[in-house]
C-alpha positions in Angstrom: -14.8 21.7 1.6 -11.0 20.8 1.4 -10.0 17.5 -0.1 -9.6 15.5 3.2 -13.0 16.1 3.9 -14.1 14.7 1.2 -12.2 11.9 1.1 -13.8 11.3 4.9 -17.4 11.9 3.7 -16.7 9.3 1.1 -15.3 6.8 3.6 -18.3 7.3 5.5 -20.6 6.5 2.3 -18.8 3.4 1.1 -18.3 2.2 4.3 -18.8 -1.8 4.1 -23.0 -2.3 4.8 -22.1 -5.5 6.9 -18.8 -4.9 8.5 -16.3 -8.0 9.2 -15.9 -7.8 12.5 -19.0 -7.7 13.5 -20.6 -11.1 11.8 -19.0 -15.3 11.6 -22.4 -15.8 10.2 -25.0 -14.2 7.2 -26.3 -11.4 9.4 -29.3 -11.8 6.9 -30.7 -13.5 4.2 -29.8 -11.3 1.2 -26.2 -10.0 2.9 -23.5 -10.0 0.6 -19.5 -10.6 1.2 -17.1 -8.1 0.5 -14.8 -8.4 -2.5 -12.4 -6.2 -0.5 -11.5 -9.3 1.4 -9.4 -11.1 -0.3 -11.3 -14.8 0.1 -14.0 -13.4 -1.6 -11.8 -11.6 -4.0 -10.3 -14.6 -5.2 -13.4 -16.6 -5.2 -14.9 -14.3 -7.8 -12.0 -15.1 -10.4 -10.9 -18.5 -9.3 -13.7 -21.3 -9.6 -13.6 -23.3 -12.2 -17.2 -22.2 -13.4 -18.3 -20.4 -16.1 -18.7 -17.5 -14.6 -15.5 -17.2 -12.8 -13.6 -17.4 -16.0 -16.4 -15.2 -18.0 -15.8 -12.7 -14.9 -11.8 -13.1 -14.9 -11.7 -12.5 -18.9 -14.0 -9.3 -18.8 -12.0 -7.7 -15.8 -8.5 -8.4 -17.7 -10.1 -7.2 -20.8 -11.1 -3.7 -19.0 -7.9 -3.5 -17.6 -5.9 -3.8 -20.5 -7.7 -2.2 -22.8 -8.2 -4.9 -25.2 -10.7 -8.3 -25.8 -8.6 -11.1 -24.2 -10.3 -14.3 -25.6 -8.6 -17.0 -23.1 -7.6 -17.4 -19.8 -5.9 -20.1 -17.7 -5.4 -20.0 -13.9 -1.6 -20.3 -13.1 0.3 -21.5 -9.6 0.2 -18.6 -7.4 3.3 -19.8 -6.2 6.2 -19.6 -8.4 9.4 -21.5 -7.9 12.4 -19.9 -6.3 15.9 -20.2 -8.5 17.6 -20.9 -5.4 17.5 -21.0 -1.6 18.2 -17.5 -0.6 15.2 -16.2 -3.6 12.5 -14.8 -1.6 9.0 -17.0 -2.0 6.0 -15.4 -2.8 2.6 -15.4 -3.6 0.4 -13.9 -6.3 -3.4 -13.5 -5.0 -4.6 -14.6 -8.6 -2.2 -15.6 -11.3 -3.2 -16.0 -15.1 -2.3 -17.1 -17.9 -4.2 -15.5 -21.4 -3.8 -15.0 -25.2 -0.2 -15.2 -26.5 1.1 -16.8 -23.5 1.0 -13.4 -21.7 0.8 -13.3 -18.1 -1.3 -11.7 -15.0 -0.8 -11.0 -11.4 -3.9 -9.4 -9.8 -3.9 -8.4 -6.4 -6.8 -7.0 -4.2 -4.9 -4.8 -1.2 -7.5 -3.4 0.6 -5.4 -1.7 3.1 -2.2 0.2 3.2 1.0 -1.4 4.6 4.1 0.3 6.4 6.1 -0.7 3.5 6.6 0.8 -0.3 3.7 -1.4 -2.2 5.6 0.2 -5.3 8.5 -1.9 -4.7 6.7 -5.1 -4.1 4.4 -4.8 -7.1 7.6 -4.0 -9.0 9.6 -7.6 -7.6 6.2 -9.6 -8.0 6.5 -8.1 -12.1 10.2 -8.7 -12.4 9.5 -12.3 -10.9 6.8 -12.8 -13.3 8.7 -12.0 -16.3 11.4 -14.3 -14.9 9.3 -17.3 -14.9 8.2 -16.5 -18.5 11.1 -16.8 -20.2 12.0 -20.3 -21.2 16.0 -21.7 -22.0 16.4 -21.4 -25.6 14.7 -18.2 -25.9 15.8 -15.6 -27.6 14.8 -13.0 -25.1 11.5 -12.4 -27.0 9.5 -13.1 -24.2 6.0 -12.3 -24.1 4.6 -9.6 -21.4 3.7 -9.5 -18.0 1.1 -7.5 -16.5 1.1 -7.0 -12.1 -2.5 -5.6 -11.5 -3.2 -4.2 -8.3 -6.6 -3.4 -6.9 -5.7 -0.8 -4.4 -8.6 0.4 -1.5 -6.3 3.6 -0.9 -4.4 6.4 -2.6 -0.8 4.7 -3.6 1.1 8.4 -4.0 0.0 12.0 -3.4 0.6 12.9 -6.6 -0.4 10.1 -8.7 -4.2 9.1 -7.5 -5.5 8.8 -10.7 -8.2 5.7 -11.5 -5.8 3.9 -13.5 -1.9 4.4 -13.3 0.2 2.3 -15.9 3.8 2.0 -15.3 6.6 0.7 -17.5 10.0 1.1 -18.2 11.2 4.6 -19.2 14.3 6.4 -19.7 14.9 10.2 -18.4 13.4 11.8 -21.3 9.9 9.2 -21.0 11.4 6.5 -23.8 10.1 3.3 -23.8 12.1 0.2 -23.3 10.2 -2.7 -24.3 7.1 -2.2 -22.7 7.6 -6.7 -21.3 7.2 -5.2 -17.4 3.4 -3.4 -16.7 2.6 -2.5 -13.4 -1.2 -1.3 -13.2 -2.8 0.5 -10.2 -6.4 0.8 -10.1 -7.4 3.0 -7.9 -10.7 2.7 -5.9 -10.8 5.6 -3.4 -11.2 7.8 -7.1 -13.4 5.9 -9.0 -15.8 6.0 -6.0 -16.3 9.8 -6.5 -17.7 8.5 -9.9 -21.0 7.4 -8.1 -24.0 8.3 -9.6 -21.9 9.1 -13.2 -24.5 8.1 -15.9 -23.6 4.5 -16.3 -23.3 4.7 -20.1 -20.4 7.4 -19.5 -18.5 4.8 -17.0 -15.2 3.2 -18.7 -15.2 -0.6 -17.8 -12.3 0.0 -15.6 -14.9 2.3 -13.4 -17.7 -0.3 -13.8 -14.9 -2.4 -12.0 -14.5 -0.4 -9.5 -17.4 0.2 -8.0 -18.6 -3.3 -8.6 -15.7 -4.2 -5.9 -16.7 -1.0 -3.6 -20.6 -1.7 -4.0 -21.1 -5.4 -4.4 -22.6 -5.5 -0.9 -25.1 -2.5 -1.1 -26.6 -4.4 -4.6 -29.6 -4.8 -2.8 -30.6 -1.2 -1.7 -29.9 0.9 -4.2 -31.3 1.3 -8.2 -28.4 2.8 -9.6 -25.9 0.0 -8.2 -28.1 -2.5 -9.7 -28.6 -0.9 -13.2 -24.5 -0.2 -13.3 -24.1 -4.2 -12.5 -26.3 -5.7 -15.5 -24.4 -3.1 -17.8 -21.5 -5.3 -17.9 -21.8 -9.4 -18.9 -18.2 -10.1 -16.7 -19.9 -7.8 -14.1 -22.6 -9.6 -13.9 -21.3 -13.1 -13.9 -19.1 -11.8 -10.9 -22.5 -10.8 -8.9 -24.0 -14.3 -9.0 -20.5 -16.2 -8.1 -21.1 -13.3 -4.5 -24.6 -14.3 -4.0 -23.7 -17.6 -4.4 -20.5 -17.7 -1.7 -22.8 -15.8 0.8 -25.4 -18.2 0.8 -22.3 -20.0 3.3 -21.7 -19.2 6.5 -18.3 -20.3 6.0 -17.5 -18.1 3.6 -18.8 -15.3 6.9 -16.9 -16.2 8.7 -13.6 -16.8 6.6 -14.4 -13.0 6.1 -14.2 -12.4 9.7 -11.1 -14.5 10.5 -9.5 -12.3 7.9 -10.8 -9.0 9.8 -9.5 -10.4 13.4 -6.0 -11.1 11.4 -5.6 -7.6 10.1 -6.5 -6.3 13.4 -4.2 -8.5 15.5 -1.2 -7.9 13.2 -2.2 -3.7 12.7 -2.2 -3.9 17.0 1.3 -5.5 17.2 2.4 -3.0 15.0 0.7 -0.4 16.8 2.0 -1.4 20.4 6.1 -2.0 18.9 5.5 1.5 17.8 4.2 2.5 21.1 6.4 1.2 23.0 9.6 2.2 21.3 8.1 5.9 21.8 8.0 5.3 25.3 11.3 3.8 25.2 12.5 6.7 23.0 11.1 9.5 24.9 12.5 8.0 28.1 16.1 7.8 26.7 15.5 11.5 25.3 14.4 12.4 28.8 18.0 11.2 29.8 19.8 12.9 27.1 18.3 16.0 27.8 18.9 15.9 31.5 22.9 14.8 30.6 22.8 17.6 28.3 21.7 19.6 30.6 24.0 19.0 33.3 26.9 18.9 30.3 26.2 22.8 29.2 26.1 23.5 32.7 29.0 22.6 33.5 30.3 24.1 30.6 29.0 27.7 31.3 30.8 27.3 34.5 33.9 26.3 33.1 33.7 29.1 30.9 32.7 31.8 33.8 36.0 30.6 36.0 38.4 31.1 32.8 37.4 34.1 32.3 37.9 35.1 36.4 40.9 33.8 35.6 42.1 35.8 32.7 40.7 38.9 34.5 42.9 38.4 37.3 46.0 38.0 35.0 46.5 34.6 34.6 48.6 32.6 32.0 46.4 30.7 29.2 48.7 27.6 29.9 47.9 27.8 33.3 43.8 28.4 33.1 44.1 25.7 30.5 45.8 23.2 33.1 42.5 23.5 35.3 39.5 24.3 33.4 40.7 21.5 30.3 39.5 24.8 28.1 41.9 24.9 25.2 44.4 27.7 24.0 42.5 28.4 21.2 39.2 28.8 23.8 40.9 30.4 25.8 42.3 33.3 23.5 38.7 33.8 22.2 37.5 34.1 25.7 40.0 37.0 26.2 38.8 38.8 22.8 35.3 39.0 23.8 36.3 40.1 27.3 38.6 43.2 25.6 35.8 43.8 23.3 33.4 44.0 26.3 35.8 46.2 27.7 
């Protein structure tokens, strides 16, 4: 089986158990919310709760690869320096440790645009805002963490890809800017992995992929209480399904993705229409252009065969000298 395949059979598998557009309300009592959406995203690591910030320290503690012992939720707004700045928006921004700071994102689906480039700006711009007049330039780091639901490159669909700053020959420069890509359409071929040979960052993963099938299946459930942050996520789900709200939130955010993917979808369509129409034309100008050519080029050459002067077959067939001459070579090599 070649790798698309797969990648469709494991679509098929993780496939959300209670699909957006279909409910505004709990379809059940036990249904669970997606964290793939981003309401329900940030509503795991944005309450000020106990768990929220137990889940939010855990998940930035996988990530980075070290025990992060504090965390404060930021503005996900940052101030512009001037008028013609961009504004933005983080999904979740943090604050932890030595006044490090976080961006996490949740993109669920893939945009017409680079997401490299943005996640690169929303880093730069985070770095920005860290460093404080006076400094001198030893300003802590920055981390942009993206939660991506689809393979960012061909050739880089690892679970985890780090980026930083490097030079030609893979020198470090100062390590301030980290751009993290976790990958979930990998870690989901590590279902059914022994849990106890899962890395946290996994764990993570399929928590986000599998929160809504908790209910059905053993092995999602056992992988869950493995992980305290994991937990503590779980419980701050159960708890937002419990509203229909929060249902249909979800489902507002389903019609919007749909409305905006069929705009884009209908531009497109219609400047093929528009483009194979004005191709249509060219061709038929073309066409009628190399026609007219070929005759232009068949009455020279009568022309020269009856003994004509190239000034003369230039004066009505607009052919120049230079044509003209090459015309008569092939006609004495023909000869």
């Amino acid at each position: 089986m070649g790798e698309i395949e797969k990648e469709n059979d494991l679509k098929m598998e993780f496939d959300a158990k209670y699909p957006a557009q279909f409910y505004k309300a709990r379809p059940d009592p036990t249904a669970l919310l997606s964290p793939l959406y981003d309401s329900t995203f940030k509503g795991i690591f944005t309450q000020e709760t106990e768990d929220s910030n137990l889940a939010l320290q855990c998940f930035i503690s996988a990530v980075i690869g070290r025990t992060v012992t504090k965390v404060i939720l930021k503005p996900n707004e940052p101030p512009k320096e001037g008028t013609e700045q961009k504004s933005m928006t983080y999904d979740i921004s943090v604050e932890f440790d030595n006044g490090e700071l976080s961006d996490i994102e949740m993109q669920a689906w893939k945009e017409s645009y680079d997401y490299g480039v943005r996640a690169e700006i929303l880093a730069a711009r985070l770095l920005d805002n860290n460093v404080k007049r006076g400094d001198d330039w030893d300003s802590p780091k920055v981390y942009q963490i993206s939660i991506l639901n689809f393979h960012y490159g061909k050739d880089d669909n690892k679970e985890v890809s780090w980026y930083t700053i490097k030079n030609q020959s893979g020198i470090g420069l100062t390590d301030r800017q980290n751009i993290i890509f976790i990958d979930l359409v990998t870690i989901r071929k590590k279902f059914g992995t022994p849990i106890e040979q899962l890395t946290p960052v996994e764990k993570w993963g399929l928590f986000f992929s599998l929160v809504d099938k908790e209910e059905e299946n053993e092995y999602i459930r056992n992988l869950f209480r493995s992980e305290k942050g994991i937990m503590a996520a779980e419980n701050i789900v159960k708890n937002m399904s419990s509203a229909d709200d929060n249902w249909f939130i979800q489902y507002t955010c389903f019609k919007n993705e749909r409305d905006k993917n069929t705009l884009i979808h209908n531009a497109e369509k219609r400047g093929r229409e528009e483009g194979l129409k004005e191709g249509i034309q060219q061709g038929i100008q073309q066409g009628i252009q190399q026609a007219s050519q070929q005759k232009t080029i068949e009455f020279a050459t009568m022309m020269l065969k009856d003994g004509k002067q190239i000034k003369e077959i230039s004066k009505y067939t607009g052919l120049t000298s230079e044509e003209i001459l090459e015309l008569q070579k092939n006609i004495q090599t023909d000869a």
